[in-house]
N, C-alpha and C positions, 0 to 999 in steps of 0.2 A: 474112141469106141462109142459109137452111139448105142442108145436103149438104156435098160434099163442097168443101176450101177451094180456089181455084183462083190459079193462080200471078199473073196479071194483077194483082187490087188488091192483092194479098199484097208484089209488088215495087214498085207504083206507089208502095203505103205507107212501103216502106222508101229508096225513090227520094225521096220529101217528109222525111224523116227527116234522109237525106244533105243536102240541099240548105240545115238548117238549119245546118249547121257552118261556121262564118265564115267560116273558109278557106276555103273554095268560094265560098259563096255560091250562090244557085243557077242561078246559068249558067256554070260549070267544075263539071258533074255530067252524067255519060252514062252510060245503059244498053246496054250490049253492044258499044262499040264508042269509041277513044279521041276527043276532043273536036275537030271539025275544027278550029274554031279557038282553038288553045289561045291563053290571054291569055297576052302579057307584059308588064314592066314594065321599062325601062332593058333590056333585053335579057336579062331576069329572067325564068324560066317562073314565073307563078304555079301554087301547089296545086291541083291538081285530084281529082276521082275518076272513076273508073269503075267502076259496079255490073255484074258478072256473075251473072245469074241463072241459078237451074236449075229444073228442070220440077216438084219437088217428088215423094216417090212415098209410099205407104203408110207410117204410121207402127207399128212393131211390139213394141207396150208388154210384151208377154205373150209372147212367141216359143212356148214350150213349151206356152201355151195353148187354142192351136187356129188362128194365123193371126193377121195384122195385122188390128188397126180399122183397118176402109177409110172411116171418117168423119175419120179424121187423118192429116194429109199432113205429115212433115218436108220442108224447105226446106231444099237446104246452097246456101250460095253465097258468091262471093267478092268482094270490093273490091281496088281496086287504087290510091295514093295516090302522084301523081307531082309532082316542082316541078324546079327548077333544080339545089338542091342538100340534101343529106342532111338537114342541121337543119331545112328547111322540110318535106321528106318525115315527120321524125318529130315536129313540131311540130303538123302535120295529121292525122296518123295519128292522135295522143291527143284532138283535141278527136273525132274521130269515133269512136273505141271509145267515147270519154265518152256522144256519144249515141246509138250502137245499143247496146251491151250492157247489159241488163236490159230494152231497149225491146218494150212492150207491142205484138202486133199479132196480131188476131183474137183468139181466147183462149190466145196463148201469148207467149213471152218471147224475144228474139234472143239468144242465147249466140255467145261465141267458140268457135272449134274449136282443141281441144286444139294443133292443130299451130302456132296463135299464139304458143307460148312458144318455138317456133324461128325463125320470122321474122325475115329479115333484109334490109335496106337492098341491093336489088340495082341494079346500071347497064343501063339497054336503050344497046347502041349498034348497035340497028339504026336509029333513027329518026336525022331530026339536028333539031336538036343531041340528041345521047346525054345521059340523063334520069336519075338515080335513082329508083327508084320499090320500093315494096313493096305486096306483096299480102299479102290475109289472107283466110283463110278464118271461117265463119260458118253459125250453123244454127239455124231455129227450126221449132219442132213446134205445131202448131196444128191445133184441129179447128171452123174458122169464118172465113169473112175477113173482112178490118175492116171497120168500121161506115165506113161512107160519106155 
């Protein structure tokens, strides 16, 4: 599809991506909103994800030379990786860096964003039962979206 790349198959793509990481599997994976029914197990949360997408805008290779290619959109977005307890939170966290970062989609690459190397095992207790969960941020640049 020529033009400009559009955020839709761009996140469906990396929504099929998430869903191959075992821990999930792909019904403990949601886009934009947490899982209504989370599984458990013995009164175990299993791992989940949630993809937060963003609208993607101009990517600006050249800044000093005249304006952003508006044929290439960067992507930031974030995931969010929840279970019962920390070692499952970061047990899931690695198979899924494993398969998004370097992952191929349109004609660019998923990279971690720099702030992944501060990332840390945080508790929601808002929800109940209160979760550990971590988020991570994420960014790919692409001027095409994936093959369908």
């Amino acid at each position: 599809m020529a033009g400009i790349p559009d955020a839709h198959p761009i996140f469906k793509h990396i929504e099929a991506l998430i869903k191959t990481v075992r821990s999930f599997g792909p019904t403990r994976v949601d886009t934009g909103k947490v899982p209504a029914g989370i599984t458990t197990v013995g009164g175990h949360i299993l791992p989940y994800c949630v993809l937060w997408p963003g609208a993607g805008s101009p990517y600006d290779q050249e800044p000093v030379a005249g304006g952003p290619d508006l044929q290439g959109q960067e992507f930031r977005f974030n995931t969010t990786v929840a279970a019962t307890e920390t070692w499952a939170v970061l047990g899931a966290t690695g198979e899924l860096k494993a398969a998004l970062t370097g992952a191929r989609v349109g004609s660019g690459i998923i990279r971690p964003a720099l702030s992944q190397q501060a990332a840390t095992v945080l508790t929601d207790t808002d929800i109940s039962p209160a979760r550990p969960f971590l988020p991570l941020s994420w960014t790919l640049t692409t001027t095409r979206n994936p093959e369908q």
